[in-house]
KEMARLUM-354966 format. One line per field, with one value per residue (C-alpha): residue number from 1; residue in one letter; x, z, y. Coordinates in Angstrom, 1 decimal, padded with zeros to 4 digits. Each point is the difference from the previous one (the first is absolute). Last residue first. Layout:
N
num c(NUM/...);
residu c(A/...);
x c(X/...);
z c(Z/...);
y c(Y/...);
END
This chain:
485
num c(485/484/483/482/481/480/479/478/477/476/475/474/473/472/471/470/469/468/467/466/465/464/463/462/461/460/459/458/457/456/455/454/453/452/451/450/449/448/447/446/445/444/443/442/441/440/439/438/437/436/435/434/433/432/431/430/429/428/427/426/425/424/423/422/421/420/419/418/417/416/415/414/413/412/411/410/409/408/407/406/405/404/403/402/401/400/399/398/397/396/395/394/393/392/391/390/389/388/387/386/385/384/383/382/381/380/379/378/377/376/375/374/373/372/371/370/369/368/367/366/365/364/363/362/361/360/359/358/357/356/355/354/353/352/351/350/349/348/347/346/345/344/343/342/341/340/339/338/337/336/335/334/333/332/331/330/329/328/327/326/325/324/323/322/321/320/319/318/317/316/315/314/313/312/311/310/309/308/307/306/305/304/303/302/301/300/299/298/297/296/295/294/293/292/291/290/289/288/287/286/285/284/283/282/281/280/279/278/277/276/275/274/273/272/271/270/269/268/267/266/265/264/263/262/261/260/259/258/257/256/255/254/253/252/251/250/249/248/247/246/245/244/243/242/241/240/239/238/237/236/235/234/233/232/231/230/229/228/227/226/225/224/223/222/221/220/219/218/217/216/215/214/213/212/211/210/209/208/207/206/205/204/203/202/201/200/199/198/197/196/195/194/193/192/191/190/189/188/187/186/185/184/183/182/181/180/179/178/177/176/175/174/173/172/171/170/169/168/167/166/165/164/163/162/161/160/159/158/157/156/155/154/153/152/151/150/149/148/147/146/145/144/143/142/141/140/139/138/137/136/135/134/133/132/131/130/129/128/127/126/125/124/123/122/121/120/119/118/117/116/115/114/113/112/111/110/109/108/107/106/105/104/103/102/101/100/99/98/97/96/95/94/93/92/91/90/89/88/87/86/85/84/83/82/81/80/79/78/77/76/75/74/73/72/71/70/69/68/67/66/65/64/63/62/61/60/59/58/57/56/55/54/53/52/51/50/49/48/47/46/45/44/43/42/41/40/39/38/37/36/35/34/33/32/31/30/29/28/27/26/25/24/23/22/21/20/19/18/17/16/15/14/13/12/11/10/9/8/7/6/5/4/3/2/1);
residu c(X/X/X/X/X/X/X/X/X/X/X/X/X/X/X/X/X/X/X/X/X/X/X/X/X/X/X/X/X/X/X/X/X/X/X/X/X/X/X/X/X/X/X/X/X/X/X/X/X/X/X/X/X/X/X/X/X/X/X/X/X/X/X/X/X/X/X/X/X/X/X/X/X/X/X/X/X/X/X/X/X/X/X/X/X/X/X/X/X/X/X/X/X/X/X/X/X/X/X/X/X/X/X/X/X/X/X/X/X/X/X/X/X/X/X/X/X/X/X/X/X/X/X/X/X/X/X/X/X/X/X/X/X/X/X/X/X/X/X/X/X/X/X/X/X/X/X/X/X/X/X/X/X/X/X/X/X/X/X/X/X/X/X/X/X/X/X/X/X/X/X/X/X/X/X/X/X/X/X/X/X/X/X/X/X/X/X/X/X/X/X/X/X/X/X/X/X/X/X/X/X/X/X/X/X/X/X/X/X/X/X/X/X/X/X/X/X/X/X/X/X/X/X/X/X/X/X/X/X/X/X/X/X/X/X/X/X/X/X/X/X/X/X/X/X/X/X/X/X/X/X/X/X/X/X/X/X/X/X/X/X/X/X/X/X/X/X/X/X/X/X/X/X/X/X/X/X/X/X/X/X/X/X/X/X/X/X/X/X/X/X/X/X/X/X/X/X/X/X/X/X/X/X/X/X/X/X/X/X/X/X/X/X/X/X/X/X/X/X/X/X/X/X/X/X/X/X/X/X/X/X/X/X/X/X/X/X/X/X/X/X/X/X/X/X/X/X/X/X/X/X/X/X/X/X/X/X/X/X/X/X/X/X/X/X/X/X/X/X/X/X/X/X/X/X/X/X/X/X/X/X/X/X/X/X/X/X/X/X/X/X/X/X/X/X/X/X/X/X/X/X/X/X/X/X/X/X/X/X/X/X/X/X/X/X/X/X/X/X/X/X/X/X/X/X/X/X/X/X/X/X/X/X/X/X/X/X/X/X/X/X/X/X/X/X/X/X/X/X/X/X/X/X/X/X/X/X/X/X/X/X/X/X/X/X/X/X/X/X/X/X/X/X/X/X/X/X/X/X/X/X/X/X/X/X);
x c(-005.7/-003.1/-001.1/-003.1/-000.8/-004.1/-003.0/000.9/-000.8/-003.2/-000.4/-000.8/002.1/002.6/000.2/-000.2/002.9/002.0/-000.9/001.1/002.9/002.1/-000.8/001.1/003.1/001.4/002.0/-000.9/-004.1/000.0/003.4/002.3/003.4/001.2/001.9/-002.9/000.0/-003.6/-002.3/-002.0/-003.3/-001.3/-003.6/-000.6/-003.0/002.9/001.7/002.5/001.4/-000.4/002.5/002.7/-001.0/001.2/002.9/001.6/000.1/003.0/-001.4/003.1/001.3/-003.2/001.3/-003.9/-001.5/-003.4/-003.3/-002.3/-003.6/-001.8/-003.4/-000.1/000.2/002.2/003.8/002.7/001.7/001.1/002.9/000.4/-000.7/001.9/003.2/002.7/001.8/003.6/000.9/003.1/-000.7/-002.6/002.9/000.4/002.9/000.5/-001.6/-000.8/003.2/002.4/-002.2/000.4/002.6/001.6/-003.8/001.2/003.2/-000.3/-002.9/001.3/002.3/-003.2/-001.8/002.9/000.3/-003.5/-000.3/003.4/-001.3/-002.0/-003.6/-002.4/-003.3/-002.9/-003.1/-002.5/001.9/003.2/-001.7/-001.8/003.2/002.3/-002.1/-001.3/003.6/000.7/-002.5/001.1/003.5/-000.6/002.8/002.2/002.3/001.5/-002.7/-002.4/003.1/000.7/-002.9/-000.1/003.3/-000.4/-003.3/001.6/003.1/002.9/003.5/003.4/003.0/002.6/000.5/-002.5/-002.5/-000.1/-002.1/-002.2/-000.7/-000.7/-002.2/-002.1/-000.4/-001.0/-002.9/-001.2/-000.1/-001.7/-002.6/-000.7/000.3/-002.8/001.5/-000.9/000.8/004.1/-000.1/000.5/002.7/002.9/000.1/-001.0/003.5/002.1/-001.1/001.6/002.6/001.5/-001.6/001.4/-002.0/000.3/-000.4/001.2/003.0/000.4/001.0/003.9/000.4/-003.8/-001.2/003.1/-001.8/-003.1/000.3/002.0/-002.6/-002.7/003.0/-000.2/-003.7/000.0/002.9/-002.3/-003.1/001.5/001.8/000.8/-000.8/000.4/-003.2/-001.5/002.3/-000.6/-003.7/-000.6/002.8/-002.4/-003.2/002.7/000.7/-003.9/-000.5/002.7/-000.7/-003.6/000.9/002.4/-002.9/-002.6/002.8/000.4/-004.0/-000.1/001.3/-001.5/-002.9/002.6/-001.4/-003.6/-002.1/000.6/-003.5/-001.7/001.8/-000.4/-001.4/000.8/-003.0/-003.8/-002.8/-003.1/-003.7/-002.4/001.0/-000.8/-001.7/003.2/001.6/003.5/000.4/-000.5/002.0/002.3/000.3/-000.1/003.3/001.4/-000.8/000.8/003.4/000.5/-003.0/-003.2/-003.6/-003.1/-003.7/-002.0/-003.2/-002.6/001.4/-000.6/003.4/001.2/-001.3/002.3/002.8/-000.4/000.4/002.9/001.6/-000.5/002.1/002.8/-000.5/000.4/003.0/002.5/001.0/-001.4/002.6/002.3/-001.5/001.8/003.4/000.2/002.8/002.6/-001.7/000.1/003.8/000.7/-001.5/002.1/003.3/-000.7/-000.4/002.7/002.5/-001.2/001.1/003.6/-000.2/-000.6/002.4/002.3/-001.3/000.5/-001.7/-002.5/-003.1/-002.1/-002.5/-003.4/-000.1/002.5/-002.1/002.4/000.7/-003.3/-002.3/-001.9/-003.3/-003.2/-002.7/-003.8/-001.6/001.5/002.4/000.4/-001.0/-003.1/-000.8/-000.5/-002.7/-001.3/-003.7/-001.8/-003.4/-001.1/-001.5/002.2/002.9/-001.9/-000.3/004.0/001.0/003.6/-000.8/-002.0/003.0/002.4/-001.5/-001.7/003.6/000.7/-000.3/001.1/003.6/002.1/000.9/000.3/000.4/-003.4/-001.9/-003.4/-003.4/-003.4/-003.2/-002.7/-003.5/-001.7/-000.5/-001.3/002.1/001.6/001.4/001.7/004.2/000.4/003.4/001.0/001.6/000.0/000.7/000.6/-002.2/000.8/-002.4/-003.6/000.4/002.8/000.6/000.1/003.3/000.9/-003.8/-001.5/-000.3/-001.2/001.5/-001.0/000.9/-002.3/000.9/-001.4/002.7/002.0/-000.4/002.0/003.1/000.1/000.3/002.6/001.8/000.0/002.4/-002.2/-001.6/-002.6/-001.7/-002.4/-003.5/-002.1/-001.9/-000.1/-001.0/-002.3/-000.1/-003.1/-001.2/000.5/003.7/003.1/-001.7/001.5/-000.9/002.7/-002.3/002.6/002.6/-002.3/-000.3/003.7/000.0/-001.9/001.7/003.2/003.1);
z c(-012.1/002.0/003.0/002.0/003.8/000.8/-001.0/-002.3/001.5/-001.6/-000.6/-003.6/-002.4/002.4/000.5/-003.7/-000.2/002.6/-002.0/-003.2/001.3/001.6/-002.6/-002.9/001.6/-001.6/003.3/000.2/000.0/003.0/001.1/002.5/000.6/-002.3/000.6/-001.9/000.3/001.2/000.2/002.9/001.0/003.3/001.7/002.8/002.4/002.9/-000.1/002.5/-001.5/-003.1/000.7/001.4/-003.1/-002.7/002.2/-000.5/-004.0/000.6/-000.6/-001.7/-002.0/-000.7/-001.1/001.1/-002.0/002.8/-000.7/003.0/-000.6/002.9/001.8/004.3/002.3/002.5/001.5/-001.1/003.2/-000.4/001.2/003.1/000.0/000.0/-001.4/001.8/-000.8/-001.4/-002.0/000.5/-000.4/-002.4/-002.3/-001.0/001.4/-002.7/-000.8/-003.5/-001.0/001.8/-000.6/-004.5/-001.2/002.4/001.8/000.7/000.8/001.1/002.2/003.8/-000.6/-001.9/003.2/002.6/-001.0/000.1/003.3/000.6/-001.4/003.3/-000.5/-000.7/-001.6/000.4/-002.4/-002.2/000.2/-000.8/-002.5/-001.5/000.0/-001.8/-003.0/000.5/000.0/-003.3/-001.9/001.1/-000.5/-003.9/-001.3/002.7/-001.8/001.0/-000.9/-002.1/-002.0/000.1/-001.7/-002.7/-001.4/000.0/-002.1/-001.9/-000.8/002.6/-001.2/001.1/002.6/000.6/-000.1/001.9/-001.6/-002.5/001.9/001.5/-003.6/-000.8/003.1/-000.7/-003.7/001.7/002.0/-003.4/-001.5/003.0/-000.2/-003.4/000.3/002.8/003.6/002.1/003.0/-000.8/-000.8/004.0/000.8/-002.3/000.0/003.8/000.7/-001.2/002.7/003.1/-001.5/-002.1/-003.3/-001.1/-002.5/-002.7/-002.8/002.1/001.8/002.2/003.7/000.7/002.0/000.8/-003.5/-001.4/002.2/-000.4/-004.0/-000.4/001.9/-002.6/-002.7/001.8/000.3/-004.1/000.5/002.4/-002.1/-003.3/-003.0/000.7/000.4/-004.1/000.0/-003.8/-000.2/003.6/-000.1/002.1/002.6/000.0/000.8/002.8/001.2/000.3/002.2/001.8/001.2/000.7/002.6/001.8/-000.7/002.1/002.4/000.9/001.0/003.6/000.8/-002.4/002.2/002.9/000.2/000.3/-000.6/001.6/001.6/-003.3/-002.7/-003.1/-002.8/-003.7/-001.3/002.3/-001.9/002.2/-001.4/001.7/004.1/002.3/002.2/002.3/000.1/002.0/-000.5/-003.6/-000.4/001.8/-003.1/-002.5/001.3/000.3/-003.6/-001.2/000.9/-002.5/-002.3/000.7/-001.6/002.1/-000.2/001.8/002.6/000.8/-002.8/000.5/-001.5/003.3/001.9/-002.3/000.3/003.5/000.5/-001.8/001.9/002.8/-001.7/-000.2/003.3/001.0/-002.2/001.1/-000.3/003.1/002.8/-002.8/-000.4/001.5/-000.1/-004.0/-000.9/003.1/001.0/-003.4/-000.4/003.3/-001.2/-003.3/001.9/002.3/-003.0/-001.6/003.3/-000.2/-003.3/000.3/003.3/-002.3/-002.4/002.8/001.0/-002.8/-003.5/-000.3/002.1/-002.6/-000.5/000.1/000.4/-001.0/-002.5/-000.3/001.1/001.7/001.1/002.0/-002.2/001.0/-002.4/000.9/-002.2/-003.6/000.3/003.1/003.9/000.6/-003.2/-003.8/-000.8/-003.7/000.0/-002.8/-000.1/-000.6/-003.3/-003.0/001.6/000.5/-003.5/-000.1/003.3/-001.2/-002.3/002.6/002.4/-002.1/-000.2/003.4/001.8/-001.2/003.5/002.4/001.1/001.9/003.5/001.5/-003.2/-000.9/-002.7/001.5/-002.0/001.4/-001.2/-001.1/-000.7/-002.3/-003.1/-002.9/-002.7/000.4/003.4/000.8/000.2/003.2/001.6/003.3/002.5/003.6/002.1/003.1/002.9/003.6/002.7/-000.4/000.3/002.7/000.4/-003.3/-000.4/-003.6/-000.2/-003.9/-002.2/-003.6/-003.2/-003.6/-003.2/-003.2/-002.5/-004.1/-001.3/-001.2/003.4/001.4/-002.7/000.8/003.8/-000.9/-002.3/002.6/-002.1/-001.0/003.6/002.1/-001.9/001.4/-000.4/002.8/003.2/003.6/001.9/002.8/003.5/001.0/003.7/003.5/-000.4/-000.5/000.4/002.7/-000.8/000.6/003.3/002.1/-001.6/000.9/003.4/000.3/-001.7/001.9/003.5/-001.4/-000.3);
y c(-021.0/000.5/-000.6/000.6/-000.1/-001.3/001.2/002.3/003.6/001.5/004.3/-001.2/002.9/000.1/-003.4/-001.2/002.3/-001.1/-003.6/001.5/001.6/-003.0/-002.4/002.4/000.7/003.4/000.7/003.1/000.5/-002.7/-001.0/002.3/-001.1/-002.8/-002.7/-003.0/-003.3/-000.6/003.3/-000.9/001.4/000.3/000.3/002.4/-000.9/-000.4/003.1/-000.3/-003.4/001.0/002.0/-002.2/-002.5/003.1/000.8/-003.6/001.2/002.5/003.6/001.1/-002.7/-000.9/-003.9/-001.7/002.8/001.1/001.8/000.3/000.3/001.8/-000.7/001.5/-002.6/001.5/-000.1/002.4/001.2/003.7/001.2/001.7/003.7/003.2/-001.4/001.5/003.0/001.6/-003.6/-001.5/-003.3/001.1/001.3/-003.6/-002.9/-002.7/-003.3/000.5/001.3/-001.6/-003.7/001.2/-002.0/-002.3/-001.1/-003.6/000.7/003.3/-000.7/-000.2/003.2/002.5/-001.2/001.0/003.4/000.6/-000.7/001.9/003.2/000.5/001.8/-003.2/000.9/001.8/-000.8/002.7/003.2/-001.4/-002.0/003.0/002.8/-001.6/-000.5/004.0/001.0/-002.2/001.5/004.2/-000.9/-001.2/002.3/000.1/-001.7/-004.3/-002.1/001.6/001.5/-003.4/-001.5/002.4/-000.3/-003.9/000.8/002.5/-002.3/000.7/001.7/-002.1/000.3/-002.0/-004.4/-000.6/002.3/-002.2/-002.8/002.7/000.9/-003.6/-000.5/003.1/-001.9/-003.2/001.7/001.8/-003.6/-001.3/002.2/-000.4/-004.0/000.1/-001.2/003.4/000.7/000.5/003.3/001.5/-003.0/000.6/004.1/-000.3/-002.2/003.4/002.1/-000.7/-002.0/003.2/001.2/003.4/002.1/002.4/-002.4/-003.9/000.0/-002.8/-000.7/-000.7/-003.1/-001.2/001.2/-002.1/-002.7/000.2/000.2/-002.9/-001.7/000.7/-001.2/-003.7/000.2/-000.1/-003.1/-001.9/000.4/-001.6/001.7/002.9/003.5/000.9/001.8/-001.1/-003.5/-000.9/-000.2/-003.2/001.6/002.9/-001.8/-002.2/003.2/001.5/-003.4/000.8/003.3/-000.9/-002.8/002.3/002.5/-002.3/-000.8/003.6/000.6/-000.5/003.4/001.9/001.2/001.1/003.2/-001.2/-003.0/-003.0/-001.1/001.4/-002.1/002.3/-001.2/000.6/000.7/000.5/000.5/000.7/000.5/001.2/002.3/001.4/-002.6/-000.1/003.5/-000.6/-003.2/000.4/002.9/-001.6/-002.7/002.5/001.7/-003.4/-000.8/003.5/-000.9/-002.7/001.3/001.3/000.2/001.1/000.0/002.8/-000.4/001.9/002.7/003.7/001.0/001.5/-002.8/-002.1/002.6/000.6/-003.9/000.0/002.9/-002.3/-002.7/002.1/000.9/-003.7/-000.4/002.8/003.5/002.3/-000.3/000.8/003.8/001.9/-001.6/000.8/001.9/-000.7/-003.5/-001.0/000.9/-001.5/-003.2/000.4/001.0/-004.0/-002.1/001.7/-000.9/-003.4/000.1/001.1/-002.4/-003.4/001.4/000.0/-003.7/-001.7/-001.0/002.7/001.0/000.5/003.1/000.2/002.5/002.6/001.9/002.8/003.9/000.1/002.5/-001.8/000.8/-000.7/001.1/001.4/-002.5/001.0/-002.9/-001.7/001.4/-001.6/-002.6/001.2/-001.7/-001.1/-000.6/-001.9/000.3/-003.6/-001.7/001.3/-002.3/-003.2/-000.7/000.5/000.5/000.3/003.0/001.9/-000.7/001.4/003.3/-000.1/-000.1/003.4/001.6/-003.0/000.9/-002.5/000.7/-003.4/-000.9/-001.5/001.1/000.5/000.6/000.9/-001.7/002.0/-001.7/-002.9/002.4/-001.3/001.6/003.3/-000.2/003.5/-000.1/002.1/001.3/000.4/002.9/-000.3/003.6/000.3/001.4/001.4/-000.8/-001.0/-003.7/000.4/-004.1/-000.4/002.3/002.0/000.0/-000.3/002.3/-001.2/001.1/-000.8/-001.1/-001.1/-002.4/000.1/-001.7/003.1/001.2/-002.9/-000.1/004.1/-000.1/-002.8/002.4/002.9/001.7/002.8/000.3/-001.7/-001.8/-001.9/001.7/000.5/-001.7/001.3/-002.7/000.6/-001.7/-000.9/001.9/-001.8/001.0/-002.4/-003.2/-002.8/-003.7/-001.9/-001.3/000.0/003.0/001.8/-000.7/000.5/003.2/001.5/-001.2/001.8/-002.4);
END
């Protein structure tokens, strides 16, 4: 590692050139079916480009390009306050839209800035070129379909490596939260606010160790435990959606005569295992595409973070397809339709690449199959459903280059509130405490019986938004940890 970079990466503090960065600013649109650009112009947004360095630690070396979006305060404005949806790799353009909805009272009072990070979206793309999402991706009932996916894990790594090695080096969290920094610098702000969900929460959290002082108001949704983040960042969370797949059964055992699953919890998880194991013998036939083991498990675990009746409708009609696919082959519903040709075309390649390529950029992990191997073995019992998916081998095992810095340790004083549902079924509630932890002026609020991923402005709580609200609005941290119900 260069001696620049090094001392840089010290302080956290690095700037990209002794003069201010400029933003570039314009309409949205970019072409005729650029409905998104649209939706954002139509409200009054402007986009822009800053260039920022492809590597910190050559400040005046090559640039790339980071591409946002601005919603202007038009109330009494407190400041800007830069958006994150999570992912890794998840788009930030037209976050403003909702967000100035959720933020109610708060919402007219910020500029609202929706962020593309490095390498996603319209910020200088990645793109691995390929042919299917594949990760996450289960390991399957034995040890050939184990292999099969090992051997996927392994084609989309060299896939990345082949269409993207250059730049690898360059994708992870830390530079991410750089680019923030230029942004806030960029926008001539002292210090910036900042909203981020599941993995916006770790991303937000570096950020703050990186640029103490930067910072207003911190909303932090969905957290992140910052001591396991990486590759391996579903690992820990197959109980949670053991525990959310029965709950959803025993709501559709309760509503027996509309979906005809049964009449109690056992006999709906009784036609889920019916569909593991004709999926395990033969695979299924759903539209144009096969499901196999490798695949299948991510039609049953992707829709289930969320515990409101419309979502768990829509989850109960994917399992009634699946259901009749097991006896030959059927036609998806749009949404079904949709969700696999995001799962298995190359049709959202360029997303997915940029999700593989954060965590293997941020944390190394173990490169011998048989680690993982033997995790998926010691939890099928008590993780039957979903343990080979969420503890499976990623293309980070085989990734073409090592992560360029160790990650980052989260521990300072800086103000944050932390928004938690003890069910997430993706941010499991234990990470909430193991963040708070690191960020020891945070305050936390609990959404009590609740399995859903991602609360304030989607949940519909009224507790949970009026008092990020009154935050927002205030700048004050309750005293102590809140919960509501």
């Amino acid at each position: 590692m260069k001696l620049l970079l090094i001392l840089a990466l010290l302080s956290g503090t690095a700037q990209a050139t002794e003069e201010p960065p400029a933003i570039q600013w314009h309409h949205c649109q970019l072409n005729a079916a650029d409905a998104e650009g649209a939706a954002l112009d139509e409200a009054g947004a402007q986009c822009g480009e800053l260039k920022v360095p492809l590597d910190y630690s050559r400040p005046d070396g090559p640039k790339i390009s980071i591409a946002m979006s601005r919603l202007k305060a038009t109330g009494d404005r407190i400041g800007a306050m830069v958006l994150n949806d999570g992912g890794p790799g998840g788009p930030g353009l037209t976050m403003p839209l909702r967000l100035r909805v959720a933020m109610k009272e708060a919402g007219s009072r910020y500029d609202l800035i929706g962020l593309d990070p490095r390498f996603v979206g319209r910020s200088t793309p990645v793109d691995c070129k390929l042919p299917a999402a594949g990760w996450p991706w289960s390991g399957g009932s034995d040890r050939s379909s184990f292999v099969r996916s090992t051997r996927l894990q392994a084609d989309i790594a060299a896939q990345c490596a082949k269409n993207a090695g250059p730049v690898l080096q360059y994708i992870n969290t830390r530079n991410t939260a750089r680019d923030i920094d230029q942004v806030r610098i960029a926008l001539g702000e002292d210090k910036i606010s900042y909203l981020g969900y599941s993995y916006g929460t770790y991303l937000g959290a570096v950020y703050l160790q990186l640029f103490p002082g930067r910072t207003d108001r911190v909303l932090l949704d969905g957290p992140m435990d910052p001591s396991k983040y990486g590759p391996q960042l579903l690992r820990e969370v197959g109980p949670a959606n053991e525990a959310a797949l029965r709950a959803w059964a025993s709501w559709a055992a309760a509503r027996h005569s509309t979906y005809q699953l049964g009449t109690t919890t056992a006999q709906v998880l009784a036609k889920i295992d019916r569909i593991y194991r004709v999926t395990a013998q033969q695979g299924l036939r759903i539209g144009k595409h096969t499901l196999d083991e490798g695949s299948m498990p991510m039609v049953l675990f992707g829709p289930l973070a969320d515990d409101r009746d419309p979502a768990r409708a829509m989850y109960t009609e994917f399992v009634q397809t699946l259901l009749k696919a097991t006896n030959g082959p059927v036609e998806p519903s749009e949404a079904l339709g949709g969700f696999l040709e995001l799962l298995l075309t190359p049709a959202f390649s360029q997303l997915v690449s940029a999700q593989i390529a954060i965590p293997c950029g941020d944390r190394a992990v173990s490169r011998d199959p048989q680690t993982y191997w033997r995790d998926i073995q010691q939890h099928r019992r008590d993780e039957p459903y979903f343990g080979a998916l969420t503890r499976m081998i990623s293309p980070c095992a085989f990734w073409p280059v090592q992560p360029q810095e160790p990650l980052t340790r989260i521990a300072n004083r800086e103000p944050a509130l932390i928004v938690a549902a003890d069910g997430d079924p993706r941010a499991i509630y234990a990470n909430a405490a193991q963040l708070q932890k690191g960020l020891t002026e945070a305050r936390l609020l609990t959404l009590k019986n609740a399995r859903k991923h991602g609360i304030f402005g989607e949940y519909g709580n009224a507790c949970v938004d009026d008092r990020v609200v009154s935050y927002l609005i205030s700048g004050r941290l309750p005293a102590t940890d809140q919960i509501c119900y």
